[in-house]
mmCIF file of the N, C-alpha and C atoms, coordinates in Angstrom:
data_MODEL
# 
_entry.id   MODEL 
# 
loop_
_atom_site.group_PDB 
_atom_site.id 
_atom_site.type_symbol 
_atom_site.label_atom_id 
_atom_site.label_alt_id 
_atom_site.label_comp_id 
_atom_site.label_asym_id 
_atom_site.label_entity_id 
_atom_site.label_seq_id 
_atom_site.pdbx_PDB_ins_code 
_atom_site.Cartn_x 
_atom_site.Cartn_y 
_atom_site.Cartn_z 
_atom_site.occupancy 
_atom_site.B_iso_or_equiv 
_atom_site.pdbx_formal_charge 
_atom_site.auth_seq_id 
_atom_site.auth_comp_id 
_atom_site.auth_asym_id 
_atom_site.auth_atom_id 
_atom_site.pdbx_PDB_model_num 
ATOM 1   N N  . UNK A 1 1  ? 33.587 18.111  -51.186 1.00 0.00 ? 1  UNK A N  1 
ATOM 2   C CA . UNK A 1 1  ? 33.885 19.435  -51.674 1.00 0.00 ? 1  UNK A CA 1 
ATOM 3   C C  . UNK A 1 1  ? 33.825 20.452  -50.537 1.00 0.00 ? 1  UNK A C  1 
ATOM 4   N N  . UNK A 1 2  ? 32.802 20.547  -49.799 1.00 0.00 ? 2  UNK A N  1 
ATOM 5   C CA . UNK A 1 2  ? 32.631 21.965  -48.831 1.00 0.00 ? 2  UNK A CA 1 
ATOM 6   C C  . UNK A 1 2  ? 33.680 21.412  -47.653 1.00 0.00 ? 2  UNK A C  1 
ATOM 7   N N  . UNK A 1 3  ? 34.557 19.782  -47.667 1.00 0.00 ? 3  UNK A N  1 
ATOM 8   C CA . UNK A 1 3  ? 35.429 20.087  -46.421 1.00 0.00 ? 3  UNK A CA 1 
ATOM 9   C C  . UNK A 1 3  ? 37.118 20.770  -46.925 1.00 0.00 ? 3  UNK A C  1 
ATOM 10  N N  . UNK A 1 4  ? 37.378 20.189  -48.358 1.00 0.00 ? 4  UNK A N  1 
ATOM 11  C CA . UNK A 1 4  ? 38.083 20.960  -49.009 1.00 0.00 ? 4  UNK A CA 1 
ATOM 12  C C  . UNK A 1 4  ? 37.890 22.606  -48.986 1.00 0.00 ? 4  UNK A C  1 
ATOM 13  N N  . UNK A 1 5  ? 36.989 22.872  -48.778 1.00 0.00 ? 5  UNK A N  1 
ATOM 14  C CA . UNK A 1 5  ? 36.258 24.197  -49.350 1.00 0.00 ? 5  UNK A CA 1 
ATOM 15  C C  . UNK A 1 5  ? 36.845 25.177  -47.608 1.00 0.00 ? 5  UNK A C  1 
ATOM 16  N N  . UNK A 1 6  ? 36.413 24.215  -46.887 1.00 0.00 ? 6  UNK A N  1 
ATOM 17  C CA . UNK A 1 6  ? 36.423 24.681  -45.483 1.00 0.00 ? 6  UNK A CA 1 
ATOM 18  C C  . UNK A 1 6  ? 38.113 24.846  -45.313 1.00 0.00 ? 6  UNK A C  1 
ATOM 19  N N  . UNK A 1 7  ? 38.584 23.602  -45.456 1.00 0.00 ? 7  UNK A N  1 
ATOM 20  C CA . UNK A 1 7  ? 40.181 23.967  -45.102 1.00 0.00 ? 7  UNK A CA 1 
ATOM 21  C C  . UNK A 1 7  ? 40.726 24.865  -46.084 1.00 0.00 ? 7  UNK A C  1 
ATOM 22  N N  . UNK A 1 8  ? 40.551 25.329  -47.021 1.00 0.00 ? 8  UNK A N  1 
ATOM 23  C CA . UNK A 1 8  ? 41.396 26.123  -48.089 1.00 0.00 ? 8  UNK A CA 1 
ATOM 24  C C  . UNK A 1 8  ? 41.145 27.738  -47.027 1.00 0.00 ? 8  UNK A C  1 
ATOM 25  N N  . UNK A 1 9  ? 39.600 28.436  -46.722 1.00 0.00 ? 9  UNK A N  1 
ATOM 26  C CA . UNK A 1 9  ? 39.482 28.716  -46.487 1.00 0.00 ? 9  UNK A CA 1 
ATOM 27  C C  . UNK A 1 9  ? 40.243 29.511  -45.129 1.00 0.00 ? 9  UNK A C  1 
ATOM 28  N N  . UNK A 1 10 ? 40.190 28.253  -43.960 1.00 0.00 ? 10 UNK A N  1 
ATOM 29  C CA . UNK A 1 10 ? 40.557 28.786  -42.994 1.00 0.00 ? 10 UNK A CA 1 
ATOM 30  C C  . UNK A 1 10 ? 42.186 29.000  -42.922 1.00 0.00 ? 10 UNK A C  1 
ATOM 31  N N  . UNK A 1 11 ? 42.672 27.975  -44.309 1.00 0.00 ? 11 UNK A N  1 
ATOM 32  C CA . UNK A 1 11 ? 44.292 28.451  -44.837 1.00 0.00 ? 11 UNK A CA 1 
ATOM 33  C C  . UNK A 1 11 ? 44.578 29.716  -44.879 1.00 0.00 ? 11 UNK A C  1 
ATOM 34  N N  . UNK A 1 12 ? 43.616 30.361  -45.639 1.00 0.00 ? 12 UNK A N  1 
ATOM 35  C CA . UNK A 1 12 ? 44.297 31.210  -46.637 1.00 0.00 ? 12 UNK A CA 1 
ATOM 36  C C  . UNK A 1 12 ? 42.828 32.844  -45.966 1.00 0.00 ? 12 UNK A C  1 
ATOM 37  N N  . UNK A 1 13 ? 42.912 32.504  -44.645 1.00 0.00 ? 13 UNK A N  1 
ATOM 38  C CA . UNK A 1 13 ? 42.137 33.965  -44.404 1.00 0.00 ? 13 UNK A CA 1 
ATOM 39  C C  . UNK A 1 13 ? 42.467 34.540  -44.341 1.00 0.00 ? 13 UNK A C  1 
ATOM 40  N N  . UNK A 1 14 ? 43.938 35.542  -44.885 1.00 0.00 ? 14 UNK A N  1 
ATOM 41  C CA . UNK A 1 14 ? 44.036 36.949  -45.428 1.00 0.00 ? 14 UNK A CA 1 
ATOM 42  C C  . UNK A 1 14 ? 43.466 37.133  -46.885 1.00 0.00 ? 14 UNK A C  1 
ATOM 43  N N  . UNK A 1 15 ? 43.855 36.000  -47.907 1.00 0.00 ? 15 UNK A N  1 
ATOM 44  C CA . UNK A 1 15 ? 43.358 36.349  -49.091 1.00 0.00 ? 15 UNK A CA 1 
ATOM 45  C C  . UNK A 1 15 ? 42.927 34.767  -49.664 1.00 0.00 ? 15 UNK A C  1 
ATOM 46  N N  . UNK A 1 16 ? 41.303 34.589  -48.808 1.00 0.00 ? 16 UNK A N  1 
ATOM 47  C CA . UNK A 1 16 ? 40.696 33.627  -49.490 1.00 0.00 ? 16 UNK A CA 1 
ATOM 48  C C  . UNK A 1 16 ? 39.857 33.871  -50.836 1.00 0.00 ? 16 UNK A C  1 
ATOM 49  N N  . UNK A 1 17 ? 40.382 32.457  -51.331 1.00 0.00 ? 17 UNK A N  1 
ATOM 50  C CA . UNK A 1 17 ? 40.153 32.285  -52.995 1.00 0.00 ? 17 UNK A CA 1 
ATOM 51  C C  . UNK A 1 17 ? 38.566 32.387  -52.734 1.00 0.00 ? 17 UNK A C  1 
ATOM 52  N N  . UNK A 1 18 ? 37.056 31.781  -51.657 1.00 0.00 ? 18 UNK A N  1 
ATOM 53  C CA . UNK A 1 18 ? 36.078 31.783  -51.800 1.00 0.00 ? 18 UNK A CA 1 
ATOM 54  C C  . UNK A 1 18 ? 36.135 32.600  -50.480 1.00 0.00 ? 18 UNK A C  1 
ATOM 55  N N  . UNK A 1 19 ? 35.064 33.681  -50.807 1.00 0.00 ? 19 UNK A N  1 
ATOM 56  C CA . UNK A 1 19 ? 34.825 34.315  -49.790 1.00 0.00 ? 19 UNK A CA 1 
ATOM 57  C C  . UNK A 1 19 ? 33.710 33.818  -48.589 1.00 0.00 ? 19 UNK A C  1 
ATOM 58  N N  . UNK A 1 20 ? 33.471 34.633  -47.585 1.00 0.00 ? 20 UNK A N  1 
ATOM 59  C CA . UNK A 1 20 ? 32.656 34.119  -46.421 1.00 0.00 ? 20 UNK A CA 1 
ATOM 60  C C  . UNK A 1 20 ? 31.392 34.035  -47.209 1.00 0.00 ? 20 UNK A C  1 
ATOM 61  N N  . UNK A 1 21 ? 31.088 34.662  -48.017 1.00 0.00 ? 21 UNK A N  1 
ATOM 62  C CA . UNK A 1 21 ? 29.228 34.557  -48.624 1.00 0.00 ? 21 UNK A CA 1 
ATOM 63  C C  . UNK A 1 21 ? 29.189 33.543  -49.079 1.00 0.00 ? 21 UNK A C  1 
ATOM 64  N N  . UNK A 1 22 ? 30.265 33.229  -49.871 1.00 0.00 ? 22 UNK A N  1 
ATOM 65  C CA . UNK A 1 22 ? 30.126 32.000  -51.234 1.00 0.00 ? 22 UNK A CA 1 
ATOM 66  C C  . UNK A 1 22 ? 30.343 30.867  -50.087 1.00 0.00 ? 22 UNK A C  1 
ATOM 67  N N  . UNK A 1 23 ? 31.055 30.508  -48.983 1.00 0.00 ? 23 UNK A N  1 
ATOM 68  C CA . UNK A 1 23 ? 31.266 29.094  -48.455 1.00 0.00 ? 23 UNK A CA 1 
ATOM 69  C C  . UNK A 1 23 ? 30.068 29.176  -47.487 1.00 0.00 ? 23 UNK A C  1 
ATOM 70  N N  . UNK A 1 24 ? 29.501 30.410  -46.894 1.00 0.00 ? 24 UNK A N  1 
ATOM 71  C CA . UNK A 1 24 ? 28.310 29.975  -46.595 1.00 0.00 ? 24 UNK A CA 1 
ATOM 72  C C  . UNK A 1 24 ? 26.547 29.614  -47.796 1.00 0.00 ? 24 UNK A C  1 
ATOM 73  N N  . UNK A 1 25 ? 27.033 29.942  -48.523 1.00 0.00 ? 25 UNK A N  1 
ATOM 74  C CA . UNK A 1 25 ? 26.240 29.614  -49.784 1.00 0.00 ? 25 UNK A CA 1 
ATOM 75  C C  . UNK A 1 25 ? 25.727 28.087  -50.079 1.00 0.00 ? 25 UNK A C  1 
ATOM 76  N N  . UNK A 1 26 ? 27.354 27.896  -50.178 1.00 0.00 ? 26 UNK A N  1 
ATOM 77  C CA . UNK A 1 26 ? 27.833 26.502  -50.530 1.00 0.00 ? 26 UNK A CA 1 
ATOM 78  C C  . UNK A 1 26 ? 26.903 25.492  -48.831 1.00 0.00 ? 26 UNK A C  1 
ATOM 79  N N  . UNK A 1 27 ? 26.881 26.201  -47.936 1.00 0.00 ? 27 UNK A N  1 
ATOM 80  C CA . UNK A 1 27 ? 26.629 25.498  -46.748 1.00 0.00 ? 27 UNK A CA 1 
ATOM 81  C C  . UNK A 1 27 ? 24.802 25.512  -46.958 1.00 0.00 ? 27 UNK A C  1 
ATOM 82  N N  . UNK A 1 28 ? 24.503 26.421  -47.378 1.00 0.00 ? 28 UNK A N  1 
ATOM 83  C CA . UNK A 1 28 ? 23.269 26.318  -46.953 1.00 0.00 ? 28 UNK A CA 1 
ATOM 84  C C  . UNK A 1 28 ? 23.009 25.328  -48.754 1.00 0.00 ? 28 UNK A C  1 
ATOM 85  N N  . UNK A 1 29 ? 23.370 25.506  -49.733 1.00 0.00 ? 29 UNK A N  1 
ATOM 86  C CA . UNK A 1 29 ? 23.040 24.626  -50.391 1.00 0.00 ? 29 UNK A CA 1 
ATOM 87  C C  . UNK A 1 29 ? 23.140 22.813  -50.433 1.00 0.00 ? 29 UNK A C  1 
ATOM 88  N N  . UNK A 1 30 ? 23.883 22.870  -49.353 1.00 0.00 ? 30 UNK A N  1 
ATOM 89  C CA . UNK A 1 30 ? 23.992 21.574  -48.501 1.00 0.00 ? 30 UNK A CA 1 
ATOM 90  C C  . UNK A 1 30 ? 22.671 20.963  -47.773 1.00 0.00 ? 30 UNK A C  1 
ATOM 91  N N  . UNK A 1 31 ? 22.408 22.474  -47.049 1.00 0.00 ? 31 UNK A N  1 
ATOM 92  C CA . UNK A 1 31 ? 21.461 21.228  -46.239 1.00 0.00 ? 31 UNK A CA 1 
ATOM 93  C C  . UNK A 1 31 ? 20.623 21.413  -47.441 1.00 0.00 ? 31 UNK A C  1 
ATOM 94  N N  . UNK A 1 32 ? 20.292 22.258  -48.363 1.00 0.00 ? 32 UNK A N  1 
ATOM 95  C CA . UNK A 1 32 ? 19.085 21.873  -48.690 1.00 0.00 ? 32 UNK A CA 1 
ATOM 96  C C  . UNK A 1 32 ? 18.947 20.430  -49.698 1.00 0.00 ? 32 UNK A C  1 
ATOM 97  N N  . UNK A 1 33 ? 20.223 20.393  -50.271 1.00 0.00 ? 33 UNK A N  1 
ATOM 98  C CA . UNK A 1 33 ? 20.746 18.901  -50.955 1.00 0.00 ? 33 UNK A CA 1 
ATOM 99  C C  . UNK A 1 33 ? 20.322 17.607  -49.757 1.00 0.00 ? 33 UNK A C  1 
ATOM 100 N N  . UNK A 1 34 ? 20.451 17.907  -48.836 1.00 0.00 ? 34 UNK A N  1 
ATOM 101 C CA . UNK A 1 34 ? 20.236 17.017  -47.706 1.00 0.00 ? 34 UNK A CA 1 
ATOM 102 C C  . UNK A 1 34 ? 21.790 16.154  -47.580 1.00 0.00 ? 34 UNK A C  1 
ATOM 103 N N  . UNK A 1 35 ? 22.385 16.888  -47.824 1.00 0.00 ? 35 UNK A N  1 
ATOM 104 C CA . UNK A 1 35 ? 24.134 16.744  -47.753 1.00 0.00 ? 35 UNK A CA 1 
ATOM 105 C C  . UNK A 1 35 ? 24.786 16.701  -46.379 1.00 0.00 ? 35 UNK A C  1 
ATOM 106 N N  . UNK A 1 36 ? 23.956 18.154  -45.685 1.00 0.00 ? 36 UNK A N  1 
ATOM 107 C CA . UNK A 1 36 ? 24.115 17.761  -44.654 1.00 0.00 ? 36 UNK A CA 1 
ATOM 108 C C  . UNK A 1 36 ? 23.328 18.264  -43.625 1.00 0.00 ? 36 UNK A C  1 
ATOM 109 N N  . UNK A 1 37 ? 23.422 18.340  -42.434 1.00 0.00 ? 37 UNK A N  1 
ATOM 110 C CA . UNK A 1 37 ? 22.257 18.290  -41.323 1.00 0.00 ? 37 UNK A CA 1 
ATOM 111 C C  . UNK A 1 37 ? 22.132 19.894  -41.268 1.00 0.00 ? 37 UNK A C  1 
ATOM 112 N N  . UNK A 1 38 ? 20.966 20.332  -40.736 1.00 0.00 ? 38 UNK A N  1 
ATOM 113 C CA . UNK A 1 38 ? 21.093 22.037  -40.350 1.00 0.00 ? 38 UNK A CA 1 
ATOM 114 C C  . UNK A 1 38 ? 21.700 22.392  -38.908 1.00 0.00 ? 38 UNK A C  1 
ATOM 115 N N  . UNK A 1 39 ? 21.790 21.768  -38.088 1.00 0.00 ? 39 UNK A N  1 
ATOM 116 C CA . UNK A 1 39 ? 22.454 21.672  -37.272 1.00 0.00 ? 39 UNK A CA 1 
ATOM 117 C C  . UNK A 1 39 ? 23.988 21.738  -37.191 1.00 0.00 ? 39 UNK A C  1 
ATOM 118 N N  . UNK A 1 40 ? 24.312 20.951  -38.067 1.00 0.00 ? 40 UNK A N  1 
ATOM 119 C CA . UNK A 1 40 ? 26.051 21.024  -38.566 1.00 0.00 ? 40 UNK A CA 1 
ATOM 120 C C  . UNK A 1 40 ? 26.435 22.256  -39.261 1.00 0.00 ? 40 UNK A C  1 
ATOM 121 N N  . UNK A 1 41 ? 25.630 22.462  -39.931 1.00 0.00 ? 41 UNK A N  1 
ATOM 122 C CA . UNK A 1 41 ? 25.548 23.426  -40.725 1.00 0.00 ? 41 UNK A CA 1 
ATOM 123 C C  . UNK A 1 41 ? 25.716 24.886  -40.013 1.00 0.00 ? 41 UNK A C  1 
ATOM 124 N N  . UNK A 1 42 ? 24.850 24.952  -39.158 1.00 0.00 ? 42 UNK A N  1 
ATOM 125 C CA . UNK A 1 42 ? 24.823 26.051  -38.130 1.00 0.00 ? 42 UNK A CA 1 
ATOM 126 C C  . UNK A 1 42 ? 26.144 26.220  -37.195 1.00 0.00 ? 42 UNK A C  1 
ATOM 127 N N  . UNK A 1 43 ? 26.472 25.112  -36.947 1.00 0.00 ? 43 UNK A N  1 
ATOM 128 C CA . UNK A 1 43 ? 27.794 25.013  -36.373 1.00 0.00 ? 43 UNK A CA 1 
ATOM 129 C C  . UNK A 1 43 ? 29.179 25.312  -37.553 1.00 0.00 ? 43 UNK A C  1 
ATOM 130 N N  . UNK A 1 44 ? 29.141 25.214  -38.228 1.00 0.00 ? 44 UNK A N  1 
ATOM 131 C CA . UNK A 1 44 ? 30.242 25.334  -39.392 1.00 0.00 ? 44 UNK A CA 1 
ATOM 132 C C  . UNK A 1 44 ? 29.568 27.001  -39.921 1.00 0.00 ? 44 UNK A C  1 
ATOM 133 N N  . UNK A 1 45 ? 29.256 27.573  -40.162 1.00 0.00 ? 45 UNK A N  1 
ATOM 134 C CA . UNK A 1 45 ? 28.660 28.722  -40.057 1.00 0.00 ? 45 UNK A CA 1 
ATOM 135 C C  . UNK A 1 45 ? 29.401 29.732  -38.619 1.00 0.00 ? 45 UNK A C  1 
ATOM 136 N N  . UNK A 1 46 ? 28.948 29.234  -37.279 1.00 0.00 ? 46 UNK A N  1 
ATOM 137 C CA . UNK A 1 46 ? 29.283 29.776  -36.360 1.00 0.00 ? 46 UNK A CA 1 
ATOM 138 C C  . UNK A 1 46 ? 30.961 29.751  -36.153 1.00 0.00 ? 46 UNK A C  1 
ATOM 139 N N  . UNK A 1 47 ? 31.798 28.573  -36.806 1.00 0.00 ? 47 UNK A N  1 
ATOM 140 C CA . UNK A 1 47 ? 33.196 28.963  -36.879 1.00 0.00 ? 47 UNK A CA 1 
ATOM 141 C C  . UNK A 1 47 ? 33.742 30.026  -38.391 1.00 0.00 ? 47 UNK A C  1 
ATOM 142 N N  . UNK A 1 48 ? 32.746 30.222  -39.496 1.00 0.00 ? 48 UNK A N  1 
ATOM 143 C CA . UNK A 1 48 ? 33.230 30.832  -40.349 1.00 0.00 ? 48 UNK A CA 1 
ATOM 144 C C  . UNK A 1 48 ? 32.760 32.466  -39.918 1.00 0.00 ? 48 UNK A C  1 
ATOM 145 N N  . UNK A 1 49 ? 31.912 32.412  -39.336 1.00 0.00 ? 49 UNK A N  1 
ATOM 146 C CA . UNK A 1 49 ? 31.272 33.610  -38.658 1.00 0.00 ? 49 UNK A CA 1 
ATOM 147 C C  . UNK A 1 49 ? 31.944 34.428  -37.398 1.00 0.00 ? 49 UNK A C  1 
ATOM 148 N N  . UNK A 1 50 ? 32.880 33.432  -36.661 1.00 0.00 ? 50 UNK A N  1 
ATOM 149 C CA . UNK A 1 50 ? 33.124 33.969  -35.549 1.00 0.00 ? 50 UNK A CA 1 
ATOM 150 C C  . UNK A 1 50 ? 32.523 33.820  -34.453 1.00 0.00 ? 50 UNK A C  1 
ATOM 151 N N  . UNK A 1 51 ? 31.315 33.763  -34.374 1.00 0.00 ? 51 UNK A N  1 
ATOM 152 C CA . UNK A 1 51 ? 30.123 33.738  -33.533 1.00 0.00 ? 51 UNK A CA 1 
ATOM 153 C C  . UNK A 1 51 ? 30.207 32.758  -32.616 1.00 0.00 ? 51 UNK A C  1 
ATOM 154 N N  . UNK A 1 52 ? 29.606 32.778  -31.636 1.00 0.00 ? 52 UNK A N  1 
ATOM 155 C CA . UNK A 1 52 ? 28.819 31.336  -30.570 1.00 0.00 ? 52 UNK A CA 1 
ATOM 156 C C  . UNK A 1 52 ? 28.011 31.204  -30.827 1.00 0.00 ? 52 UNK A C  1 
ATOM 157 N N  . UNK A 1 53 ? 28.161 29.084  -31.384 1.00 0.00 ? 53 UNK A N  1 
ATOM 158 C CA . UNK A 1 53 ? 27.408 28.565  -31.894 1.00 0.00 ? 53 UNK A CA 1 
ATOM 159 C C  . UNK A 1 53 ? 25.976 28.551  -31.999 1.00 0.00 ? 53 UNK A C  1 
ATOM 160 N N  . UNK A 1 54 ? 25.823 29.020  -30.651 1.00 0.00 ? 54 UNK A N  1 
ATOM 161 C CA . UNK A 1 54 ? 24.106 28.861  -30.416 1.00 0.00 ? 54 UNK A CA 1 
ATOM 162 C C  . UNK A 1 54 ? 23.562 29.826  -31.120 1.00 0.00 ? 54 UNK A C  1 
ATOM 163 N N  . UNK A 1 55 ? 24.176 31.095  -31.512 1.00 0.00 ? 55 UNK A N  1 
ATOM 164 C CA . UNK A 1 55 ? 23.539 32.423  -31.988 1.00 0.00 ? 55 UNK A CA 1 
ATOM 165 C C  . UNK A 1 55 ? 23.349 32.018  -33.425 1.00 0.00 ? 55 UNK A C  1 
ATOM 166 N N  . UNK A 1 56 ? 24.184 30.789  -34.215 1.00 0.00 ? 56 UNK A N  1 
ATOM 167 C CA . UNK A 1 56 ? 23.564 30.550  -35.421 1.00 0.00 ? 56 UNK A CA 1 
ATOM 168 C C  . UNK A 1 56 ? 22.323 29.524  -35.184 1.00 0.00 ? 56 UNK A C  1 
ATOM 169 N N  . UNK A 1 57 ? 21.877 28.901  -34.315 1.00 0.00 ? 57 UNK A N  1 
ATOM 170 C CA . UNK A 1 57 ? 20.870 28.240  -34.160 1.00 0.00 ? 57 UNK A CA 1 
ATOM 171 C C  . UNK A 1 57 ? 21.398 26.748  -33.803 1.00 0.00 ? 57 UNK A C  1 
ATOM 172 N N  . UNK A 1 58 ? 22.613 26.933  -33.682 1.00 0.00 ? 58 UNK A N  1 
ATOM 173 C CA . UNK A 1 58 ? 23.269 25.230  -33.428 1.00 0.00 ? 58 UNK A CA 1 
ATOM 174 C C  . UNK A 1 58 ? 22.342 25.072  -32.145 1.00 0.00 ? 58 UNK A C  1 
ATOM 175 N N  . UNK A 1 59 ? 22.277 23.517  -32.169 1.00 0.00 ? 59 UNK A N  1 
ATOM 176 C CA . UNK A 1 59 ? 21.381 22.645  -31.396 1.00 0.00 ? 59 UNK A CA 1 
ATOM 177 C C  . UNK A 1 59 ? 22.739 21.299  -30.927 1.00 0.00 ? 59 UNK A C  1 
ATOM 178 N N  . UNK A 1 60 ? 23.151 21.192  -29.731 1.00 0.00 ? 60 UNK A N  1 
ATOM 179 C CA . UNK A 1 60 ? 24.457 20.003  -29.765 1.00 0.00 ? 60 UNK A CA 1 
ATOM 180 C C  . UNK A 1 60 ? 23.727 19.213  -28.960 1.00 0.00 ? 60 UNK A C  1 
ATOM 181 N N  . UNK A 1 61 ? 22.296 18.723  -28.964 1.00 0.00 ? 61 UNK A N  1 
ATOM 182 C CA . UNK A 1 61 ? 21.436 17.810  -28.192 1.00 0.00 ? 61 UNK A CA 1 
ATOM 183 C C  . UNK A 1 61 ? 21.420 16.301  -29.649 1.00 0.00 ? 61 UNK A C  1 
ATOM 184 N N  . UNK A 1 62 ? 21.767 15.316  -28.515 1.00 0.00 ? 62 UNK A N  1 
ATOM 185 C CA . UNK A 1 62 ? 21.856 13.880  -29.088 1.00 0.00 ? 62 UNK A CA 1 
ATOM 186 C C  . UNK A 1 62 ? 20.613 14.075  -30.390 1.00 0.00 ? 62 UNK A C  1 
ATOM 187 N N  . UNK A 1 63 ? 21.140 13.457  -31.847 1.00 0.00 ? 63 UNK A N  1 
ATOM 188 C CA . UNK A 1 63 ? 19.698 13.125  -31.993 1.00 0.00 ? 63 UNK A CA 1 
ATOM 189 C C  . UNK A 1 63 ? 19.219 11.562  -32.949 1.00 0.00 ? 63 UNK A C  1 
ATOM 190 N N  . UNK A 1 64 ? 18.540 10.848  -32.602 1.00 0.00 ? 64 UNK A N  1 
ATOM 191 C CA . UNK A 1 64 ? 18.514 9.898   -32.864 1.00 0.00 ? 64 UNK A CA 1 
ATOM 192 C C  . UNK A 1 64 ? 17.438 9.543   -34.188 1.00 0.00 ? 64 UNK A C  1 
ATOM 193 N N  . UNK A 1 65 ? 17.211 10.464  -34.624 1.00 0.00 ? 65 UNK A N  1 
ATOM 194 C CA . UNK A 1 65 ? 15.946 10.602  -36.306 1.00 0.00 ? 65 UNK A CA 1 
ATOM 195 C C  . UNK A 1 65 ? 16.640 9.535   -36.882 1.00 0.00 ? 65 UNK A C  1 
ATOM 196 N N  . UNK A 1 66 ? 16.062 8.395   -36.795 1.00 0.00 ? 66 UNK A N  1 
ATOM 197 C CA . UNK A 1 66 ? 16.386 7.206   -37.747 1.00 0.00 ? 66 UNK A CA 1 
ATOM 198 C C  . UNK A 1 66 ? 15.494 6.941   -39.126 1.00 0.00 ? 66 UNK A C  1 
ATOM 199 N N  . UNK A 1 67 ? 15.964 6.979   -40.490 1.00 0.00 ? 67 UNK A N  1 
ATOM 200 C CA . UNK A 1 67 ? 15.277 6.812   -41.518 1.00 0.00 ? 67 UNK A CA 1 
ATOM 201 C C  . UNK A 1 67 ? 13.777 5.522   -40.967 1.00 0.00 ? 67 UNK A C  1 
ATOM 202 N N  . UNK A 1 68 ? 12.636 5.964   -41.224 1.00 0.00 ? 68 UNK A N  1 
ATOM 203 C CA . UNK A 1 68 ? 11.550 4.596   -41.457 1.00 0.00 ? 68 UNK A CA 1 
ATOM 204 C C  . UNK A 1 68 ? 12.008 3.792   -42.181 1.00 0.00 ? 68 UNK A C  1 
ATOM 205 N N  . UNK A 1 69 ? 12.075 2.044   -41.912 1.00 0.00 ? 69 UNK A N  1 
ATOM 206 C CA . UNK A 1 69 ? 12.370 1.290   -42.426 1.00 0.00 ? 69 UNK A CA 1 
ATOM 207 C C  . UNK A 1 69 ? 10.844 0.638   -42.558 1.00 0.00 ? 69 UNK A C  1 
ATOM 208 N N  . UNK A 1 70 ? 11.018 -0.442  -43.626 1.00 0.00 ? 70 UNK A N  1 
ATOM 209 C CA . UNK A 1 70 ? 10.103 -1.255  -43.781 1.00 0.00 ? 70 UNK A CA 1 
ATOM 210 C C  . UNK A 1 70 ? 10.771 -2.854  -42.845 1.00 0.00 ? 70 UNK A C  1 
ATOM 211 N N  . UNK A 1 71 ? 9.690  -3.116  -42.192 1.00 0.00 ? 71 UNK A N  1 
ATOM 212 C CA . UNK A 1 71 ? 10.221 -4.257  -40.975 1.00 0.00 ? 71 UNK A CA 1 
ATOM 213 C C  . UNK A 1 71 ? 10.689 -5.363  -42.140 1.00 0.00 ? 71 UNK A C  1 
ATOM 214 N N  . UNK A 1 72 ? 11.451 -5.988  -41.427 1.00 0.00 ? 72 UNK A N  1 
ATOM 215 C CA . UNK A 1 72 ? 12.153 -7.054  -41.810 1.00 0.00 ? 72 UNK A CA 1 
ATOM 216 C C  . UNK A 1 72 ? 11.297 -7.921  -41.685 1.00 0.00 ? 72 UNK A C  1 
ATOM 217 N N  . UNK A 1 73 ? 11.354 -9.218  -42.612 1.00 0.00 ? 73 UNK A N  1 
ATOM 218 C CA . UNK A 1 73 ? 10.145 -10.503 -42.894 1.00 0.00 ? 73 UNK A CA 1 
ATOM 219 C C  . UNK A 1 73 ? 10.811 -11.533 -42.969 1.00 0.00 ? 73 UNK A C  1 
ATOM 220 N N  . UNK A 1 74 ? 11.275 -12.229 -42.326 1.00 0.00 ? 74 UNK A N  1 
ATOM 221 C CA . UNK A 1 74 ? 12.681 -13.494 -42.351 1.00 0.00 ? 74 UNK A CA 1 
ATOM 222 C C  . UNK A 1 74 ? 11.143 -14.675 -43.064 1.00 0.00 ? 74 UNK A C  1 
ATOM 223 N N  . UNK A 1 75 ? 11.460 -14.671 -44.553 1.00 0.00 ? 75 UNK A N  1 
ATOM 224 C CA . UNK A 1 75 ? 10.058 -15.862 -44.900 1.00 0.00 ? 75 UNK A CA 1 
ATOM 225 C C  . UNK A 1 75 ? 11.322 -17.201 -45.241 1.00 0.00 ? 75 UNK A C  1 
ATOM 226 N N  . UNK A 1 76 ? 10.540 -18.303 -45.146 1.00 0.00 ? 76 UNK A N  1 
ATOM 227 C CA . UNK A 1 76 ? 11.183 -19.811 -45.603 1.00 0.00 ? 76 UNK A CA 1 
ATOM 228 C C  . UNK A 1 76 ? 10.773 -20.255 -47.071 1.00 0.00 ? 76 UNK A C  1 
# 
């Protein structure tokens, strides 16, 4: 939905159907869904904003946060 949301948007910026509040709305109700990262988020923000990225808090450093797994047990 919010990449649909994104392209309609940057279509139709003389007379978008969702305005800049509501698709950033939609963004921050993302990360908090855990939909998507805050980082991305900040960056997709900084192109609906205009802005450089960093001034929304974007971070473009590798990051490797891998879910905890429970170890693998190969039993016979």
């Amino acid at each position: 939905m919010l990449y649909s949301v994104l392209v309609d948007w940057k279509k139709s910026r003389r007379r978008p159907s969702v305005t800049t509040q509501d698709l950033l709305t939609i963004i921050e109700e993302g990360v908090e869904n855990g939909r998507i990262t805050p980082y991305l988020a900040a960056y997709i923000a900084s192109e609906v904003l205009g802005v450089d990225a960093y001034e929304t808090g974007y971070d473009d450093r590798v990051r490797l946060d891998e879910p905890e797994r429970e170890p693998f047990v190969l039993t016979a």
